[in-house]
C-alpha positions as CSV (number, residue, x, y, z in Angstrom):
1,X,-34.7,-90.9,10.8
2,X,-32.2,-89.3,8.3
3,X,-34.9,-87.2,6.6
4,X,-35.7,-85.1,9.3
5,X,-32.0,-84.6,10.1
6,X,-31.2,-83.6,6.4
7,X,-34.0,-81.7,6.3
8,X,-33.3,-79.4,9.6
9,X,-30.1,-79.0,7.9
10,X,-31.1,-77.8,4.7
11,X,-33.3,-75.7,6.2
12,X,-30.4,-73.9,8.3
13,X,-28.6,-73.4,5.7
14,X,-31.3,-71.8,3.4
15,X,-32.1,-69.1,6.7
16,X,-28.5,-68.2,6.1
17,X,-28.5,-67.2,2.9
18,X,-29.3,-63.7,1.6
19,X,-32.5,-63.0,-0.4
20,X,-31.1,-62.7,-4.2
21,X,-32.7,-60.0,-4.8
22,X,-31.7,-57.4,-2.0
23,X,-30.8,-54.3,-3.7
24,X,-27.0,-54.0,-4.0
25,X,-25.3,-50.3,-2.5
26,X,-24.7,-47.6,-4.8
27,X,-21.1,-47.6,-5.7
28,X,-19.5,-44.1,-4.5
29,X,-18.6,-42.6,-7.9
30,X,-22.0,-42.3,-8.6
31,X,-22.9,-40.5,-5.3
32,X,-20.0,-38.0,-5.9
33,X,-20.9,-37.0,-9.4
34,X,-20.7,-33.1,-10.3
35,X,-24.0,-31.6,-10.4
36,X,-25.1,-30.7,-13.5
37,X,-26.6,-26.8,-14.5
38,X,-29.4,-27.0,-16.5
39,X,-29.2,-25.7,-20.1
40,X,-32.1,-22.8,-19.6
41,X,-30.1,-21.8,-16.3
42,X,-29.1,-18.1,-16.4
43,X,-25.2,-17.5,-16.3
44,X,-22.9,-18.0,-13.0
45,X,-20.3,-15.7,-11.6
46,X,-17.3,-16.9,-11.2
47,X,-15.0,-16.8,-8.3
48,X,-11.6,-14.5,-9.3
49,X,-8.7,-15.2,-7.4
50,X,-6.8,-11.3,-6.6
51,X,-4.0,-11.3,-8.7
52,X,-0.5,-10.6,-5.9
53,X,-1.0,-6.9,-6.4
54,X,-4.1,-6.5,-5.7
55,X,-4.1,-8.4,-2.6
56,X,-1.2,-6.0,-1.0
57,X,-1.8,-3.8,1.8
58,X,-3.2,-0.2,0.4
59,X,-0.2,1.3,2.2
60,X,2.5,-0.9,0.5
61,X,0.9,0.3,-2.9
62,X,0.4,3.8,-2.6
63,X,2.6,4.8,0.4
64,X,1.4,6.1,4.3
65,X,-0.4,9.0,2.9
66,X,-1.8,8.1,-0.4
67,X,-3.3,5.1,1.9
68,X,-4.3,7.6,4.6
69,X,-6.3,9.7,2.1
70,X,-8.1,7.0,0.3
71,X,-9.1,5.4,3.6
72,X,-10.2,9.2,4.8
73,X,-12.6,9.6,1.7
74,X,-13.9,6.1,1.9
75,X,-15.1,6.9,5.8
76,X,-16.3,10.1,4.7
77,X,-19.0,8.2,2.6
78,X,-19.5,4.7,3.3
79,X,-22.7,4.2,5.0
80,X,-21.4,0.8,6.2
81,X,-21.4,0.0,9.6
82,X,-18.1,-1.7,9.3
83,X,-16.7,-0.3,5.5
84,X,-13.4,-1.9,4.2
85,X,-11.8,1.7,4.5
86,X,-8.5,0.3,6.7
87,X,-5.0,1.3,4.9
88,X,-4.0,-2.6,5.3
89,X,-6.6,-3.4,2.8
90,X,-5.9,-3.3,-0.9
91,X,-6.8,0.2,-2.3
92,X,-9.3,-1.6,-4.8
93,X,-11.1,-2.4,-2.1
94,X,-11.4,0.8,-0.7
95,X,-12.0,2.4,-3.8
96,X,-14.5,-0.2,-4.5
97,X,-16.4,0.6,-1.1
98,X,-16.3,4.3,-2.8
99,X,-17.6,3.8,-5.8
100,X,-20.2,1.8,-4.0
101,X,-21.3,4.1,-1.6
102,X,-21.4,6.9,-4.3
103,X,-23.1,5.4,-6.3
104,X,-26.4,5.2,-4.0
105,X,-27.2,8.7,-4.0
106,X,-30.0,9.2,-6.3
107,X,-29.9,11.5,-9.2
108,X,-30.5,15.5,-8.2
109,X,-29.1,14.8,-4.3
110,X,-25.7,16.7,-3.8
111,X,-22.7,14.1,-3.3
112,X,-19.7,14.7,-1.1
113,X,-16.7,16.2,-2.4
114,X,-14.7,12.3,-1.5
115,X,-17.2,11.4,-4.4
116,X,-15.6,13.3,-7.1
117,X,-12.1,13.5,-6.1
């Protein structure tokens, strides 16, 4: 009679137990590693961080109407729909949108007088 009881038991006991070989979870380092660029991959821009003076306002830089001016030649050619050309932003910027938009005229076409100044 104690056969069947020990053997119900063991039985129990051995539905408790995991299978040995259930695949064990990857640790998290190795889900978090940095991707790795290829050696054949062509070259990546970096990200610059504006230096403090060139993140100033245009207006703190050049004064009212050196601001006023640049901002006046940038909306004279930027094609943009909404151009950077605000006296708050830095005057790289604005010149930047200038260069830009001068730059798209095609060799032969006549560019605004904002283009050359």
């Amino acid at each position: 009679m104690r056969l069947p009881i020990l053997l119900t038991a063991a039985l129990l006991l051995a539905a408790c137990q995991p299978p040995a070989e259930a695949p064990a979870a990857p640790a998290p380092a190795e889900a978090a590693q940095d991707p790795v660029m290829p050696a054949d991959a062509p070259p990546q821009e970096e990200a610059i961080a504006p230096t403090e003076a060139s993140s100033t306002s245009c207006t703190l830089d050049q004064g009212s109407d050196g601001a006023m001016e640049l901002v006046r030649r940038c909306m004279a050619v930027s094609p943009a729909s909404h151009p950077p050309c605000n006296p708050e932003n830095p005057c790289q910027l604005i010149q930047d949108e200038i260069d830009r938009s001068c730059a798209m005229y095609k060799p032969g076409e006549t560019k605004p007088a904002e283009c050359t100044a």
